[in-house]
VOVOKOL-586069 format. One record per residue (C-alpha): z, y, x. Coordinates in steps of 0.1 Angstrom, whole numbers, plus 5000, padded with zeros to 4 digits. Layout:
! VOVOKOL-586069
ZYX
...
END
This chain:
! VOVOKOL-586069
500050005000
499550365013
502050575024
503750644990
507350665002
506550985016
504051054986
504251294958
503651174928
502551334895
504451064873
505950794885
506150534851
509150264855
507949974834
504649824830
504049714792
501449844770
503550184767
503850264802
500250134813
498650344783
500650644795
499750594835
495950514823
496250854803
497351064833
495450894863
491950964841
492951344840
492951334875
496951294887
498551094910
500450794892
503050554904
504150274882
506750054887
507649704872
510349454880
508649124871
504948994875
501848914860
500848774834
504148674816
505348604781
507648844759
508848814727
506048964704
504848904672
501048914697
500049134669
497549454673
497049644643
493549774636
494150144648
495749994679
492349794684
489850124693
492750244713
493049944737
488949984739
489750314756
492350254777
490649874792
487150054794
485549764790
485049534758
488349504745
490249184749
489949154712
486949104705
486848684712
490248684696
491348584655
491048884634
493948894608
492349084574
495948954552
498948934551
501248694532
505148724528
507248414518
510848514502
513248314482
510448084456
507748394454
504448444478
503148784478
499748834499
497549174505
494749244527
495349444562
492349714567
491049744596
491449414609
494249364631
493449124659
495748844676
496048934710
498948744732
501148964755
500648694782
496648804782
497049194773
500049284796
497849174827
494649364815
496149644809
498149614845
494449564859
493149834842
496050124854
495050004889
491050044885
492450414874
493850484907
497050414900
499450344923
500849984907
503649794924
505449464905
508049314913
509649654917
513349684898
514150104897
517750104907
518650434903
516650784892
517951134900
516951504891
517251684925
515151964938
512852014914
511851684911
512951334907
513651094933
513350724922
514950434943
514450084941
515649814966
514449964999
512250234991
512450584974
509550814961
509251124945
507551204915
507351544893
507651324863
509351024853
508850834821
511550564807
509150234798
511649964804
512049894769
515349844749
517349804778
517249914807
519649934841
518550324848
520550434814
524050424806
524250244774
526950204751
528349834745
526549694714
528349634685
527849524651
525449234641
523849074666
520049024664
517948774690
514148794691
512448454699
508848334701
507348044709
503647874707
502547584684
499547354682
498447324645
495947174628
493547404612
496347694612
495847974582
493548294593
496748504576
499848714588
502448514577
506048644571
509048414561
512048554550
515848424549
519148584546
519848704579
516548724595
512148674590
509648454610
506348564620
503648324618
499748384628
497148204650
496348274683
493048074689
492547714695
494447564665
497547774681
499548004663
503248184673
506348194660
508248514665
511748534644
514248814643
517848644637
521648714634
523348544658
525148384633
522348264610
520248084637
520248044680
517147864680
513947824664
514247434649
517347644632
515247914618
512447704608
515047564584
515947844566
513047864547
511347624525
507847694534
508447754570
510647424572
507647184557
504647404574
506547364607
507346954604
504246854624
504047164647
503747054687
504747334711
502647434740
504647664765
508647694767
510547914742
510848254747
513748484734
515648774739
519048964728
520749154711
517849364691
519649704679
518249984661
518950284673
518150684663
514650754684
515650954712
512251124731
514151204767
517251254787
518151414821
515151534816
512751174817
510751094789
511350774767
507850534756
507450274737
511050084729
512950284752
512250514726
512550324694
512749984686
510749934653
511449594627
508749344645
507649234610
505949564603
503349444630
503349784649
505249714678
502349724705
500450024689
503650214689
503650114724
500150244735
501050584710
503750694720
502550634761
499850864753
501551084733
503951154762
501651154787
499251444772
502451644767
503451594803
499751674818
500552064805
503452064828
501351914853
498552174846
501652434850
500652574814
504452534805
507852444815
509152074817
511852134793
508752264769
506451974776
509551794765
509751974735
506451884724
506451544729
509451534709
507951734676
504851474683
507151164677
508951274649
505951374633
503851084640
506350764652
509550814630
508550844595
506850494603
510150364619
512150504584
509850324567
509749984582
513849964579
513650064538
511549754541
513549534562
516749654539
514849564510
514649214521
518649194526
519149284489
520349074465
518148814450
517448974420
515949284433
514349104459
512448914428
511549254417
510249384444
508149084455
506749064421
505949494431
503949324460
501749154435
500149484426
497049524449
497949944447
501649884457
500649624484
498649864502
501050124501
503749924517
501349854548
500150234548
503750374552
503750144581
501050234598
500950454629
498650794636
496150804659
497751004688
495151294690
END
C-alpha cells in the first residue's frame, strides 16, 4: 500500500458494508482521496434477509458501474405474510431482486477499489480522535489522518461508548436451505415473539432470516416451529452453509453523528429486517452522507453545517420509513384479534400497497 500513514485523507470510512462502500464510491468519483477501513475479509456472510428492493436495484447499477449483480439473480414481484391461520399476499413494484450479502459485499468492496480508494481489510479501528482540525484514526499499528470520518460499523461498534442493553433481547439468524422447487415470493412468518423471512436465492436455494426474543427461540429448528406453515414448509429443507446469527438487535432513536463523525447505514438506524429495506437504507444513507460531506470538502461550508444537512436529509428521507416499519412490527405483537383484522386489511389490494409504500425509501437525490 502507499504511504498512507503519512497521508491525508479526504474521508476515511470505518466499515466496509454496502453503507460505507456506497459512501466511499460517492466521494472517490468526485475526485477525493478515500480511506476505508474494515476489520474482517471478503466475501463473508451476515445476517440479512439478502433482500434488494427495487429502488435499491438502479442504485447498486451506479455505484458497481458495470451490470449490476442483479440482473442473473431471482426477482421477487410478491410478497406473502403468514400470521396466526390467515395468508395475506401483494405484489412488490419494482421488482426487488435476491441478491446474497456473501456476493454483493465483495463487489461492492471491488468496486470502491476500482474508484481509487484506498481499501484495507482486515483493519479493526481501535480508537478515533478530533485533534487539530482533523481526525486521527488508529488501528493496531498504524494511524492516519482523515478530514472526515464516517461511522459504518453497523449496530455495534468498539469506537462508540454504548450504553448496556436492556430490555428484550432480540437475535438475528440466517441460514441457507436446499428446496425443491422453492416459491418465487417474499415470504414472511410470523409468531409471538419474532417473524422468519423466507425467499429464494437461486438454484433451488432459499434463506431463512428470523428476528427472535431470546426467550421465544436460540436457534432456527426452534423458530421454524413456531409457525405452522414454516414448521411443515421447513420439514424437508437441507442446509447448505453453517448458521449464521447475531445479537442482541435494539432499536434505537436515529442519531446522524457524534464528536463530530457521521453515522451510515445501522450505525445510524437499525430498521425491522421484515420491511425488506435494510440494504437500500444502507446504500441511501452512505450517499446521503457522503454528498453532504463533499460541501465541506469543497470548503462551501463548515463541518458542523455539512452535519447539519445530512441530518435534515435523514429525517426527511430515512425516519418516517423507520416509524413506519415499527407501527408494522407492533401491529404484529397485538392481540390476536386485531391482528385478524388487520391481516384481513391486507387482503385489500389498495391497503396492501400502501403498507409497502410507507416502507419504502427515497431516492437519495
Amino acid at each position: 500500500m502507499e504511504d498512507s500513514v503519512s497521508r491525508l485523507f479526504d474521508l476515511a470510512v470505518i466499515g466496509g458494508g454496502p453503507a460505507g462502500t456506497s459512501a466511499a464510491i460517492t466521494v472517490a468519483r468526485l475526485g477525493f482521496d478515500v480511506l476505508l477501513l474494515e476489520a474482517g475479509t471478503f466475501p463473508r456472510h451476515k445476517v440479512c434477509g439478502e433482500f434488494v428492493s427495487g429502488e435499491a436495484v438502479s442504485m447498486l447499477d451506479q455505484l458497481l458501474g458495470t451490470s449490476c449483480l442483479a440482473t442473473d439473480v431471482p426477482r421477487i414481484s410478491r410478497a406473502r405474510v403468514f400470521l396466526d391461520d390467515r395468508v395475506a399476499e401483494f405484489p412488490l413494484a419494482p421488482a426487488a431482486a435476491s441478491l446474497t450479502r456473501h456476493a454483493l459485499d465483495l463487489a461492492l468492496w471491488l468496486a470502491a477499489a476500482r474508484e481509487g480508494v484506498v481499501a484495507q481489510d482486515r483493519s479493526r479501528v481501535k480508537a478515533v480522535r478530533w485533534e487539530n482540525d482533523r481526525f486521527a484514526v488508529e488501528i493496531e499499528g498504524q494511524q492516519f489522518s482523515a478530514r472526515t470520518t464516517m461511522n459504518a460499523t453497523g449496530r455495534w461498534s468498539n469506537i462508540t461508548a454504548e450504553k448496556s442493553p436492556s430490555g428484550d433481547h432480540c437475535i438475528g439468524m440466517k441460514r441457507h436451505f436446499i428446496e425443491s422447487d422453492p416459491s418465487p415470493s417474499c415470504d414472511l412468518y410470523f409468531f409471538d415473539g419474532g417473524y422468519c423471512g423466507v425467499q429464494p436465492i437461486g438454484r433451488d436455494r432459499v434463506n431463512a432470516a428470523a428476528v427472535v426474543r431470546a426467550d421465544i427461540a436460540r436457534d432456527l429448528p426452534a423458530v421454524f416451529q413456531a409457525n405452522r406453515f414454516l414448521a411443515g414448509r421447513s420439514r424437508r429443507w437441507q442446509p447448505t452453509m453453517e448458521p449464521v446469527s447475531t445479537a442482541p438487535l435494539l432499536f434505537r432513536p436515529p442519531r446522524t453523528s457524534r464528536d463530530r463523525m457521521v453515522f451510515v447505514g445501522d450505525a445510524a438506524a437499525f430498521i425491522d429486517p421484515f420491511a425488506g429495506y435494510g440494504i437500500s437504507m444502507a446504500l441511501h444513507t452512505g450517499q446521503l452522507a457522503a454528498l453532504a460531506l463533499v460541501r465541506y470538502l469543497h470548503r462551501e461550508c463548515s463541518l458542523d453545517a455539512a452535519l447539519r444537512t445530512y441530518d435534515l436529509a435523514h429525517k426527511a428521507l430515512i425516519q418516517p420509513t423507520l416509524r413506519n416499519a415499527a407501527r408494522l412490527r407492533q401491529l404484529a405483537q397485538l392481540p390476536r384479534a386485531f391482528r385478524v383484522a388487520a391481516m384481513s386489511l391486507l387482503g385489500f389490494p389498495a391497503l396492501a400497497r400502501l403498507a409497502v409504500e410507507r416502507t419504502r425509501l427515497q431516492k437519495a437525490s
